[in-house]
MIZAFI-546243 format. One record per residue (C-alpha): residue in one letter; z, y, x. Coordinates in pm, 1 decimal. Example, Ala and Ser with C-alpha at 12.3 -4.5 7.8 and 13.67 -1.06 7.14 Angstrom:
BEGIN
+----+----------+----------+----------+
: aa :        z :        y :        x :
+----+----------+----------+----------+
:  A :    780.0 :   -450.0 :   1230.0 :
:  S :    714.0 :   -106.0 :   1367.0 :
+----+----------+----------+----------+
***
This chain:
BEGIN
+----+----------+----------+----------+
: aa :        z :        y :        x :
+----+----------+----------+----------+
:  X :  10908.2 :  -2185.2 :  -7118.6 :
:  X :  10806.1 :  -1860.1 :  -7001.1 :
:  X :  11095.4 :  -1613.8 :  -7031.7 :
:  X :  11319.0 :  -1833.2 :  -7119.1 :
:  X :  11697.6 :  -1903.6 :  -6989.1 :
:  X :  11687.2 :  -2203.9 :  -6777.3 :
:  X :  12035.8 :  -2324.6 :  -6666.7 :
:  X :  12052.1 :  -2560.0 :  -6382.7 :
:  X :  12326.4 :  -2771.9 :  -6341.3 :
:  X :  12583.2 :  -2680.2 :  -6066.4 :
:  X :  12538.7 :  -3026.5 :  -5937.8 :
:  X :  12187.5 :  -2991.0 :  -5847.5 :
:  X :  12218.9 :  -2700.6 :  -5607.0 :
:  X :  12562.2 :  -2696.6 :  -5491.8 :
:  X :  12380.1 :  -2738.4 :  -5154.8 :
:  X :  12083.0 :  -2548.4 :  -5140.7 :
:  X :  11749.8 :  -2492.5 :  -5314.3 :
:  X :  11400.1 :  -2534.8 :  -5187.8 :
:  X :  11099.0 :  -2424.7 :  -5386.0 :
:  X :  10757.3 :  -2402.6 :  -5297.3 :
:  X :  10515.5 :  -2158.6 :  -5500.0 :
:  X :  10800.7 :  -2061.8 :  -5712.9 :
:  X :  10646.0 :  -1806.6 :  -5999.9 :
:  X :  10963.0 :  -1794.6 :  -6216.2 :
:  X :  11328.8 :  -1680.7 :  -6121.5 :
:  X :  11603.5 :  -1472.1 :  -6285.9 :
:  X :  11691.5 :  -1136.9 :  -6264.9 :
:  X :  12021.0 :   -920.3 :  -6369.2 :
:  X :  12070.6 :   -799.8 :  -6736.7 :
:  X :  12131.3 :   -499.4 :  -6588.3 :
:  X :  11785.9 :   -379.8 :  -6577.7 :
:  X :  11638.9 :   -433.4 :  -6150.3 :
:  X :  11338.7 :   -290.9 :  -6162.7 :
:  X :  11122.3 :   -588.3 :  -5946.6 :
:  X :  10731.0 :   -490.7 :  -5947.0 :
:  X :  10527.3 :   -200.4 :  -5812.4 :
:  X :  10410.8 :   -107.5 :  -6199.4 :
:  X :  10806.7 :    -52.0 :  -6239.6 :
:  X :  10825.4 :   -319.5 :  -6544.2 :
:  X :  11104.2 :   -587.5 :  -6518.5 :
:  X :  11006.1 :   -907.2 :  -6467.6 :
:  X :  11178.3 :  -1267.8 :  -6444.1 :
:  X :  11443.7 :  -1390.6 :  -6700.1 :
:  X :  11698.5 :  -1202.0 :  -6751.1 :
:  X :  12051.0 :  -1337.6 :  -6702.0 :
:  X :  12416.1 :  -1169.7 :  -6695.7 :
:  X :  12513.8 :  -1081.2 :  -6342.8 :
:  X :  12760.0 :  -1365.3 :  -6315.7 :
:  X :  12506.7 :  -1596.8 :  -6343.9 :
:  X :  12271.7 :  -1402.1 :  -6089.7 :
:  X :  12537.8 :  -1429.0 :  -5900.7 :
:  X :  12564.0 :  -1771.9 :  -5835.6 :
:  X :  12253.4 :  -1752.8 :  -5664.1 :
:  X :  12483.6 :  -1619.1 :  -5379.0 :
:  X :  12600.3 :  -1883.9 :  -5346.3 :
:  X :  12395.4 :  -2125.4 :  -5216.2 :
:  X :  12122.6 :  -2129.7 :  -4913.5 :
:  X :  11771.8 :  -2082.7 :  -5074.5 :
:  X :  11483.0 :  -2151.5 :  -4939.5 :
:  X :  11076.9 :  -2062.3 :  -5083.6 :
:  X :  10738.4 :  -2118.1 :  -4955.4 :
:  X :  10427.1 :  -1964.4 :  -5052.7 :
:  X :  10066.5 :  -2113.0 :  -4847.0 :
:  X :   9797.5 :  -1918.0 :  -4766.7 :
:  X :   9533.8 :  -1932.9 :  -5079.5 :
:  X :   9671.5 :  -1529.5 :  -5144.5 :
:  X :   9409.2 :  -1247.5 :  -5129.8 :
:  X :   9379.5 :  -1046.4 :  -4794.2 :
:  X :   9544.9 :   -704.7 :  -4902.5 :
:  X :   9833.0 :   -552.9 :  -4923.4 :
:  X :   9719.1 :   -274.0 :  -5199.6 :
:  X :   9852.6 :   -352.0 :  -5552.6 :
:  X :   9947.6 :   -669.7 :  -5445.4 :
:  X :  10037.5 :   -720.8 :  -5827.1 :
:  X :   9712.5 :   -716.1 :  -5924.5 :
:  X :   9682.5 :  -1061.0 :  -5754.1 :
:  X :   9896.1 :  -1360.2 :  -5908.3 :
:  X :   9983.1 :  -1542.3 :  -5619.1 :
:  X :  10023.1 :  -1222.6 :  -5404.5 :
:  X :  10191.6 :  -1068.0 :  -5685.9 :
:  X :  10422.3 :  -1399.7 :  -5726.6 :
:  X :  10514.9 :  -1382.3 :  -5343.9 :
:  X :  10598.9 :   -967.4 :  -5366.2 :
:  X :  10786.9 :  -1014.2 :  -5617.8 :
:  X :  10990.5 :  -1336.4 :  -5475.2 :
:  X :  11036.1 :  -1115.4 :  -5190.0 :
:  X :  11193.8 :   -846.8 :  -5384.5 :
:  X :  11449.4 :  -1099.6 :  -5578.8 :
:  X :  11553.4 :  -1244.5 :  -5216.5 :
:  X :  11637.1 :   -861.9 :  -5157.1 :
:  X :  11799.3 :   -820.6 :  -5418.8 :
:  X :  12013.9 :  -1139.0 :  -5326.8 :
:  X :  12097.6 :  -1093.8 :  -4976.0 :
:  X :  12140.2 :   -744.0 :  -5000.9 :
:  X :  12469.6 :   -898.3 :  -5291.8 :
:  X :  12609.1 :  -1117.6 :  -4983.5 :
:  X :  12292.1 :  -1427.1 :  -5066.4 :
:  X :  12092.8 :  -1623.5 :  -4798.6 :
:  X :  11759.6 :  -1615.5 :  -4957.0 :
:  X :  11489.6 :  -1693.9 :  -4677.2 :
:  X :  11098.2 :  -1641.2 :  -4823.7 :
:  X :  10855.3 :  -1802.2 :  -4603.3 :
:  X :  10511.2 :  -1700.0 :  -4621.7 :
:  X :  10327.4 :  -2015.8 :  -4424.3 :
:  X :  10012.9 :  -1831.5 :  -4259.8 :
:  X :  10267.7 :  -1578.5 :  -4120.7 :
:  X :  10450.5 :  -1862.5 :  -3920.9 :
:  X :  10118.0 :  -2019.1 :  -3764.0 :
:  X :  10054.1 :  -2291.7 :  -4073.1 :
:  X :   9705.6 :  -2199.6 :  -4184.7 :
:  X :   9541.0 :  -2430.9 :  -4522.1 :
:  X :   9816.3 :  -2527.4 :  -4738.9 :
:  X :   9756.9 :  -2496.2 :  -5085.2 :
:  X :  10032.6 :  -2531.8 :  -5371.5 :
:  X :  10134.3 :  -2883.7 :  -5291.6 :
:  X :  10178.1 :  -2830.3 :  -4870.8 :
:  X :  10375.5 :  -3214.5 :  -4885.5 :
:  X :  10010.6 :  -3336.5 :  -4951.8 :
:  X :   9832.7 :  -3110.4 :  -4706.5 :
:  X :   9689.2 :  -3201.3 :  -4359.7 :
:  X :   9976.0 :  -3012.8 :  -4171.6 :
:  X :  10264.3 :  -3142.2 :  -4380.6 :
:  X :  10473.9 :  -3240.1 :  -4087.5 :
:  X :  10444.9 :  -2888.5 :  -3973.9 :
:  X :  10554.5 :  -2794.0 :  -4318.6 :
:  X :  10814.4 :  -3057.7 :  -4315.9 :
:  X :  10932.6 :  -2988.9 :  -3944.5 :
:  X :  10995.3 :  -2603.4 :  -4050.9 :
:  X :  11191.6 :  -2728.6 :  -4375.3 :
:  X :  11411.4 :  -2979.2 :  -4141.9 :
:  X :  11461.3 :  -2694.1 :  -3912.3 :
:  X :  11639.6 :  -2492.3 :  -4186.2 :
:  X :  11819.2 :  -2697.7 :  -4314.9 :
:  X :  11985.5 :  -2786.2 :  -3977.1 :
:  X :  12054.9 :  -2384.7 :  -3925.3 :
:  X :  12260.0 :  -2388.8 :  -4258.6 :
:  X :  12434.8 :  -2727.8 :  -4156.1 :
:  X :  12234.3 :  -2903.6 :  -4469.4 :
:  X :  12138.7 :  -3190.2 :  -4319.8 :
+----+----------+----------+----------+
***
C-alpha cells in the first residue's frame, strides 16, 4: 500500500482523528516540498481532498524509541517519520487545520514504544488523549 490513494470514509472522521506512530499521510498534487533532502514525500492527493483534512481536529503521537539528534533527522526513520508529520501539520494549520503532533518524551511520558495503550504509563497516555479531546468539545 505504500504510495497509494487511501480514501477514508467521511463517516469515520467527521469528528476527529487520532493516530499514533503514523508513517503515511497525504500531501497536495501541487508539489509541497516535505523533507530536508527536498524530495516529496506522502501520497499525493488533489488539494480538495487535502483539504478536508481542515476540517477535522487531528491528533498524532510519536513515543520516545527516536535517536537523540536533531542533525539529518531524515536519516533516522522514526525521527524522520515525526519531522516530517510535523511538517504536514504545518502545512495544515498554516490552511486554517487543527493538527496537534505530540512528541511523548517532550510532555514528561518517558518509555512508550509504538503501541503506548499497552505500555506501563498508558493512563498517562490515555489521560493526555482525554484531555484533548475535551479542549475540542470531542468528548
Amino acid at each position: 500500500m505504500v504510495n497509494e490513494r487511501i480514501d477514508i470514509p467521511a463517516e469515520l472522521y467527521e469528528d476527529e482523528v487520532v493516530s499514533f506512530f503514523a508513517d503515511r499521510y497525504q500531501v497536495p498534487e501541487e508539489g509541497k516540498v516535505l523533507t530536508l533532502s527536498k524530495k516529496t514525500e506522502g501520497i499525493e492527493v488533489p488539494m480538495s481532498d487535502f483539504m478536508e483534512y481542515t476540517k477535522v481536529p487531528i491528533i498524532v503521537y510519536y513515543g520516545d524509541n527516536l535517536p537523540e539528534t536533531d542533525e539529518r533527522p531524515e536519516i533516522y526513520e522514526w525521527t524522520r517519520r515525526l519531522h516530517l508529520m510535523r511538517q504536514w501539520a504545518g502545512m495544515l494549520n498554516d490552511l486554517g487545520g487543527d493538527v496537534t503532533v505530540i512528541h511523548l518524551p517532550e510532555i514528561g511520558l518517558h518509555g512508550n514504544t509504538h503501541f503506548p495503550m499497552s505500555d506501563l504509563n498508558n493512563v498517562e497516555v490515555a489521560d493526555h488523549l482525554s484531555k484533548w479531546l475535551h479542549e475540542k468539545s470531542l468528548d
